[in-house]
Each structure stands twice: as structure tokens, then as C-alpha cells.
N, C-alpha and C positions, 0 to 999 in steps of 0.2 A: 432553591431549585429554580431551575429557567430552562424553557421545553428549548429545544434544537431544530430548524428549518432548514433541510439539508439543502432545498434550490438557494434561500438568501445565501448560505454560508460559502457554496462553492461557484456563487456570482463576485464572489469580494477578490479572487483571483483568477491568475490567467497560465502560471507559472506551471510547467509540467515536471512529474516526478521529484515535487517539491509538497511533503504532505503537510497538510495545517493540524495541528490539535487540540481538538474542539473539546476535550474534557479528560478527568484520568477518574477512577475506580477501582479501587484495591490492588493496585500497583501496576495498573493497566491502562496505557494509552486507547481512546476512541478518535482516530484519525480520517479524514478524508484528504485525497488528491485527484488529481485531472494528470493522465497519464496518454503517451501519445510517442510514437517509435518502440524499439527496441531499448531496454535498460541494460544491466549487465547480470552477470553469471554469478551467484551471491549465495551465501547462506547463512542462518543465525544457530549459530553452536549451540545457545542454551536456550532459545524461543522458539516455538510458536507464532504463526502469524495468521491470522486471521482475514480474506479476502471476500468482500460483498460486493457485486458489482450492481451498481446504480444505475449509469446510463454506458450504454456500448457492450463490445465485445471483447474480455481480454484472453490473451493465449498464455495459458505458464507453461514453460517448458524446462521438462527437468530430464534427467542423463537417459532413460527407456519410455518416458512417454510425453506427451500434450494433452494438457487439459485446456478446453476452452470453456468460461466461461462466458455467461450471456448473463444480462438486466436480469435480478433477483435469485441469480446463483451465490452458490459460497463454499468455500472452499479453505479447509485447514491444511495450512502445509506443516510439518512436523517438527522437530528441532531438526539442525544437522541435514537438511536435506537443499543439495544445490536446485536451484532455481534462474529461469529468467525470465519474467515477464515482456509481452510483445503487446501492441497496441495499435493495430492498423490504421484505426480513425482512432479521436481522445473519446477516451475512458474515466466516467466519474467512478470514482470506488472510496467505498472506506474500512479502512486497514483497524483493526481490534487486536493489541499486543502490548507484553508485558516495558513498560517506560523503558527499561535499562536497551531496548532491541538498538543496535545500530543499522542506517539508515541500508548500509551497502556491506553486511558485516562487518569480519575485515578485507575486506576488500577497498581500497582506495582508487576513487576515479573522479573525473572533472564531475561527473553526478552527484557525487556521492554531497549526502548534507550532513552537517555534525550538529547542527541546532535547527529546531524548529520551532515555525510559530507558532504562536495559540490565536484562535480566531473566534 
């Protein structure tokens, strides 16, 4: 066991919409990223995704509403349900979802990451 320091770990990058993962758990990724713009229009067919927001403000917008999250919000989005996060200033957050999730569903875009790192 070795405790987590979320300020060192998301000091060690600068890279947005590119989440690092900091550990797994019964077949469960614990991620953090530094997010900033608009991403894209996404969803995971068979996941859940879990969203905490650390430092900022993030917007998720899905097809009838907006949810804004603020610093120590959280918010489960469900399987199957489109999404796009929005990030007016960067956003630290760490995402809680099952390993097999793709980054940008399927959806394919210069964003999109198909491997991530462990930090």
C-alpha cells in the first residue's frame, strides 16, 4: 500500500484531456486529468463513469440538460448516456471507472487516447 497525493501527482503533468492512472481496484480504474476547452460528444455503452471535481468548474452537457460541476462535486453519469464535457478555465478532476471504459467511446478523434499512463 502507498497513500496518493493528488497536488504531487497532477504537478507531474501539463497535458489536457489526457487522464494519468494512478491505480486499479476490482476492475476499476482511479484516474486523474487536467481538462481545458471543449471535448467531444461521447458515450460508454457498457460503463459508468464516475466524475469528482478537484480544482475548477466543469460543464457536462448531455442532449435535455447541463450539469455544472464545481470543486468537491460528483457526479455519475450512467451507461449509454451521450455526453460532453466543457472546461472554460482547466479543470483538475478524477474520473472512477471500470479499466475496459474507452477514452472517447466509439467515437474516434485527434483526442481521443487509446493507452494511458500510470503515474
Amino acid at each position: 500500500m502507498k497513500k496518493i497525493n493528488l497536488e504531487e501527482k497532477f504537478s507531474l503533468f501539463n497535458d489536457h484531456w489526457s487522464p494519468k492512472v494512478l491505480g486499479e481496484m476490482n476492475g476499476q480504474q482511479v484516474k486523474i486529468a487536467k481538462v481545458k476547452g471543449a471535448f467531444v460528444w461521447h458515450d460508454h455503452a457498457n460503463e459508468e463513469e464516475l466524475f469528482l471535481i478537484i480544482k475548477g468548474t466543469l460543464k457536462l452537457v448531455f442532449e435535455n440538460e447541463t450539469v455544472v460541476l464545481n470543486e468537491g462535486e460528483i457526479l455519475i453519469i450512467p451507461r449509454g448516456v451521450p455526453h460532453k464535457p466543457i472546461a472554460d478555465e482547466e479543470v483538475w478532476l478524477l474520473l472512477f471507472e471500470p479499466a475496459s471504459t474507452k477514452h472517447t467511446g466509439d467515437v474516434e478523434t485527434p483526442l481521443t487516447q487509446t493507452k494511458q499512463e500510470y503515474i
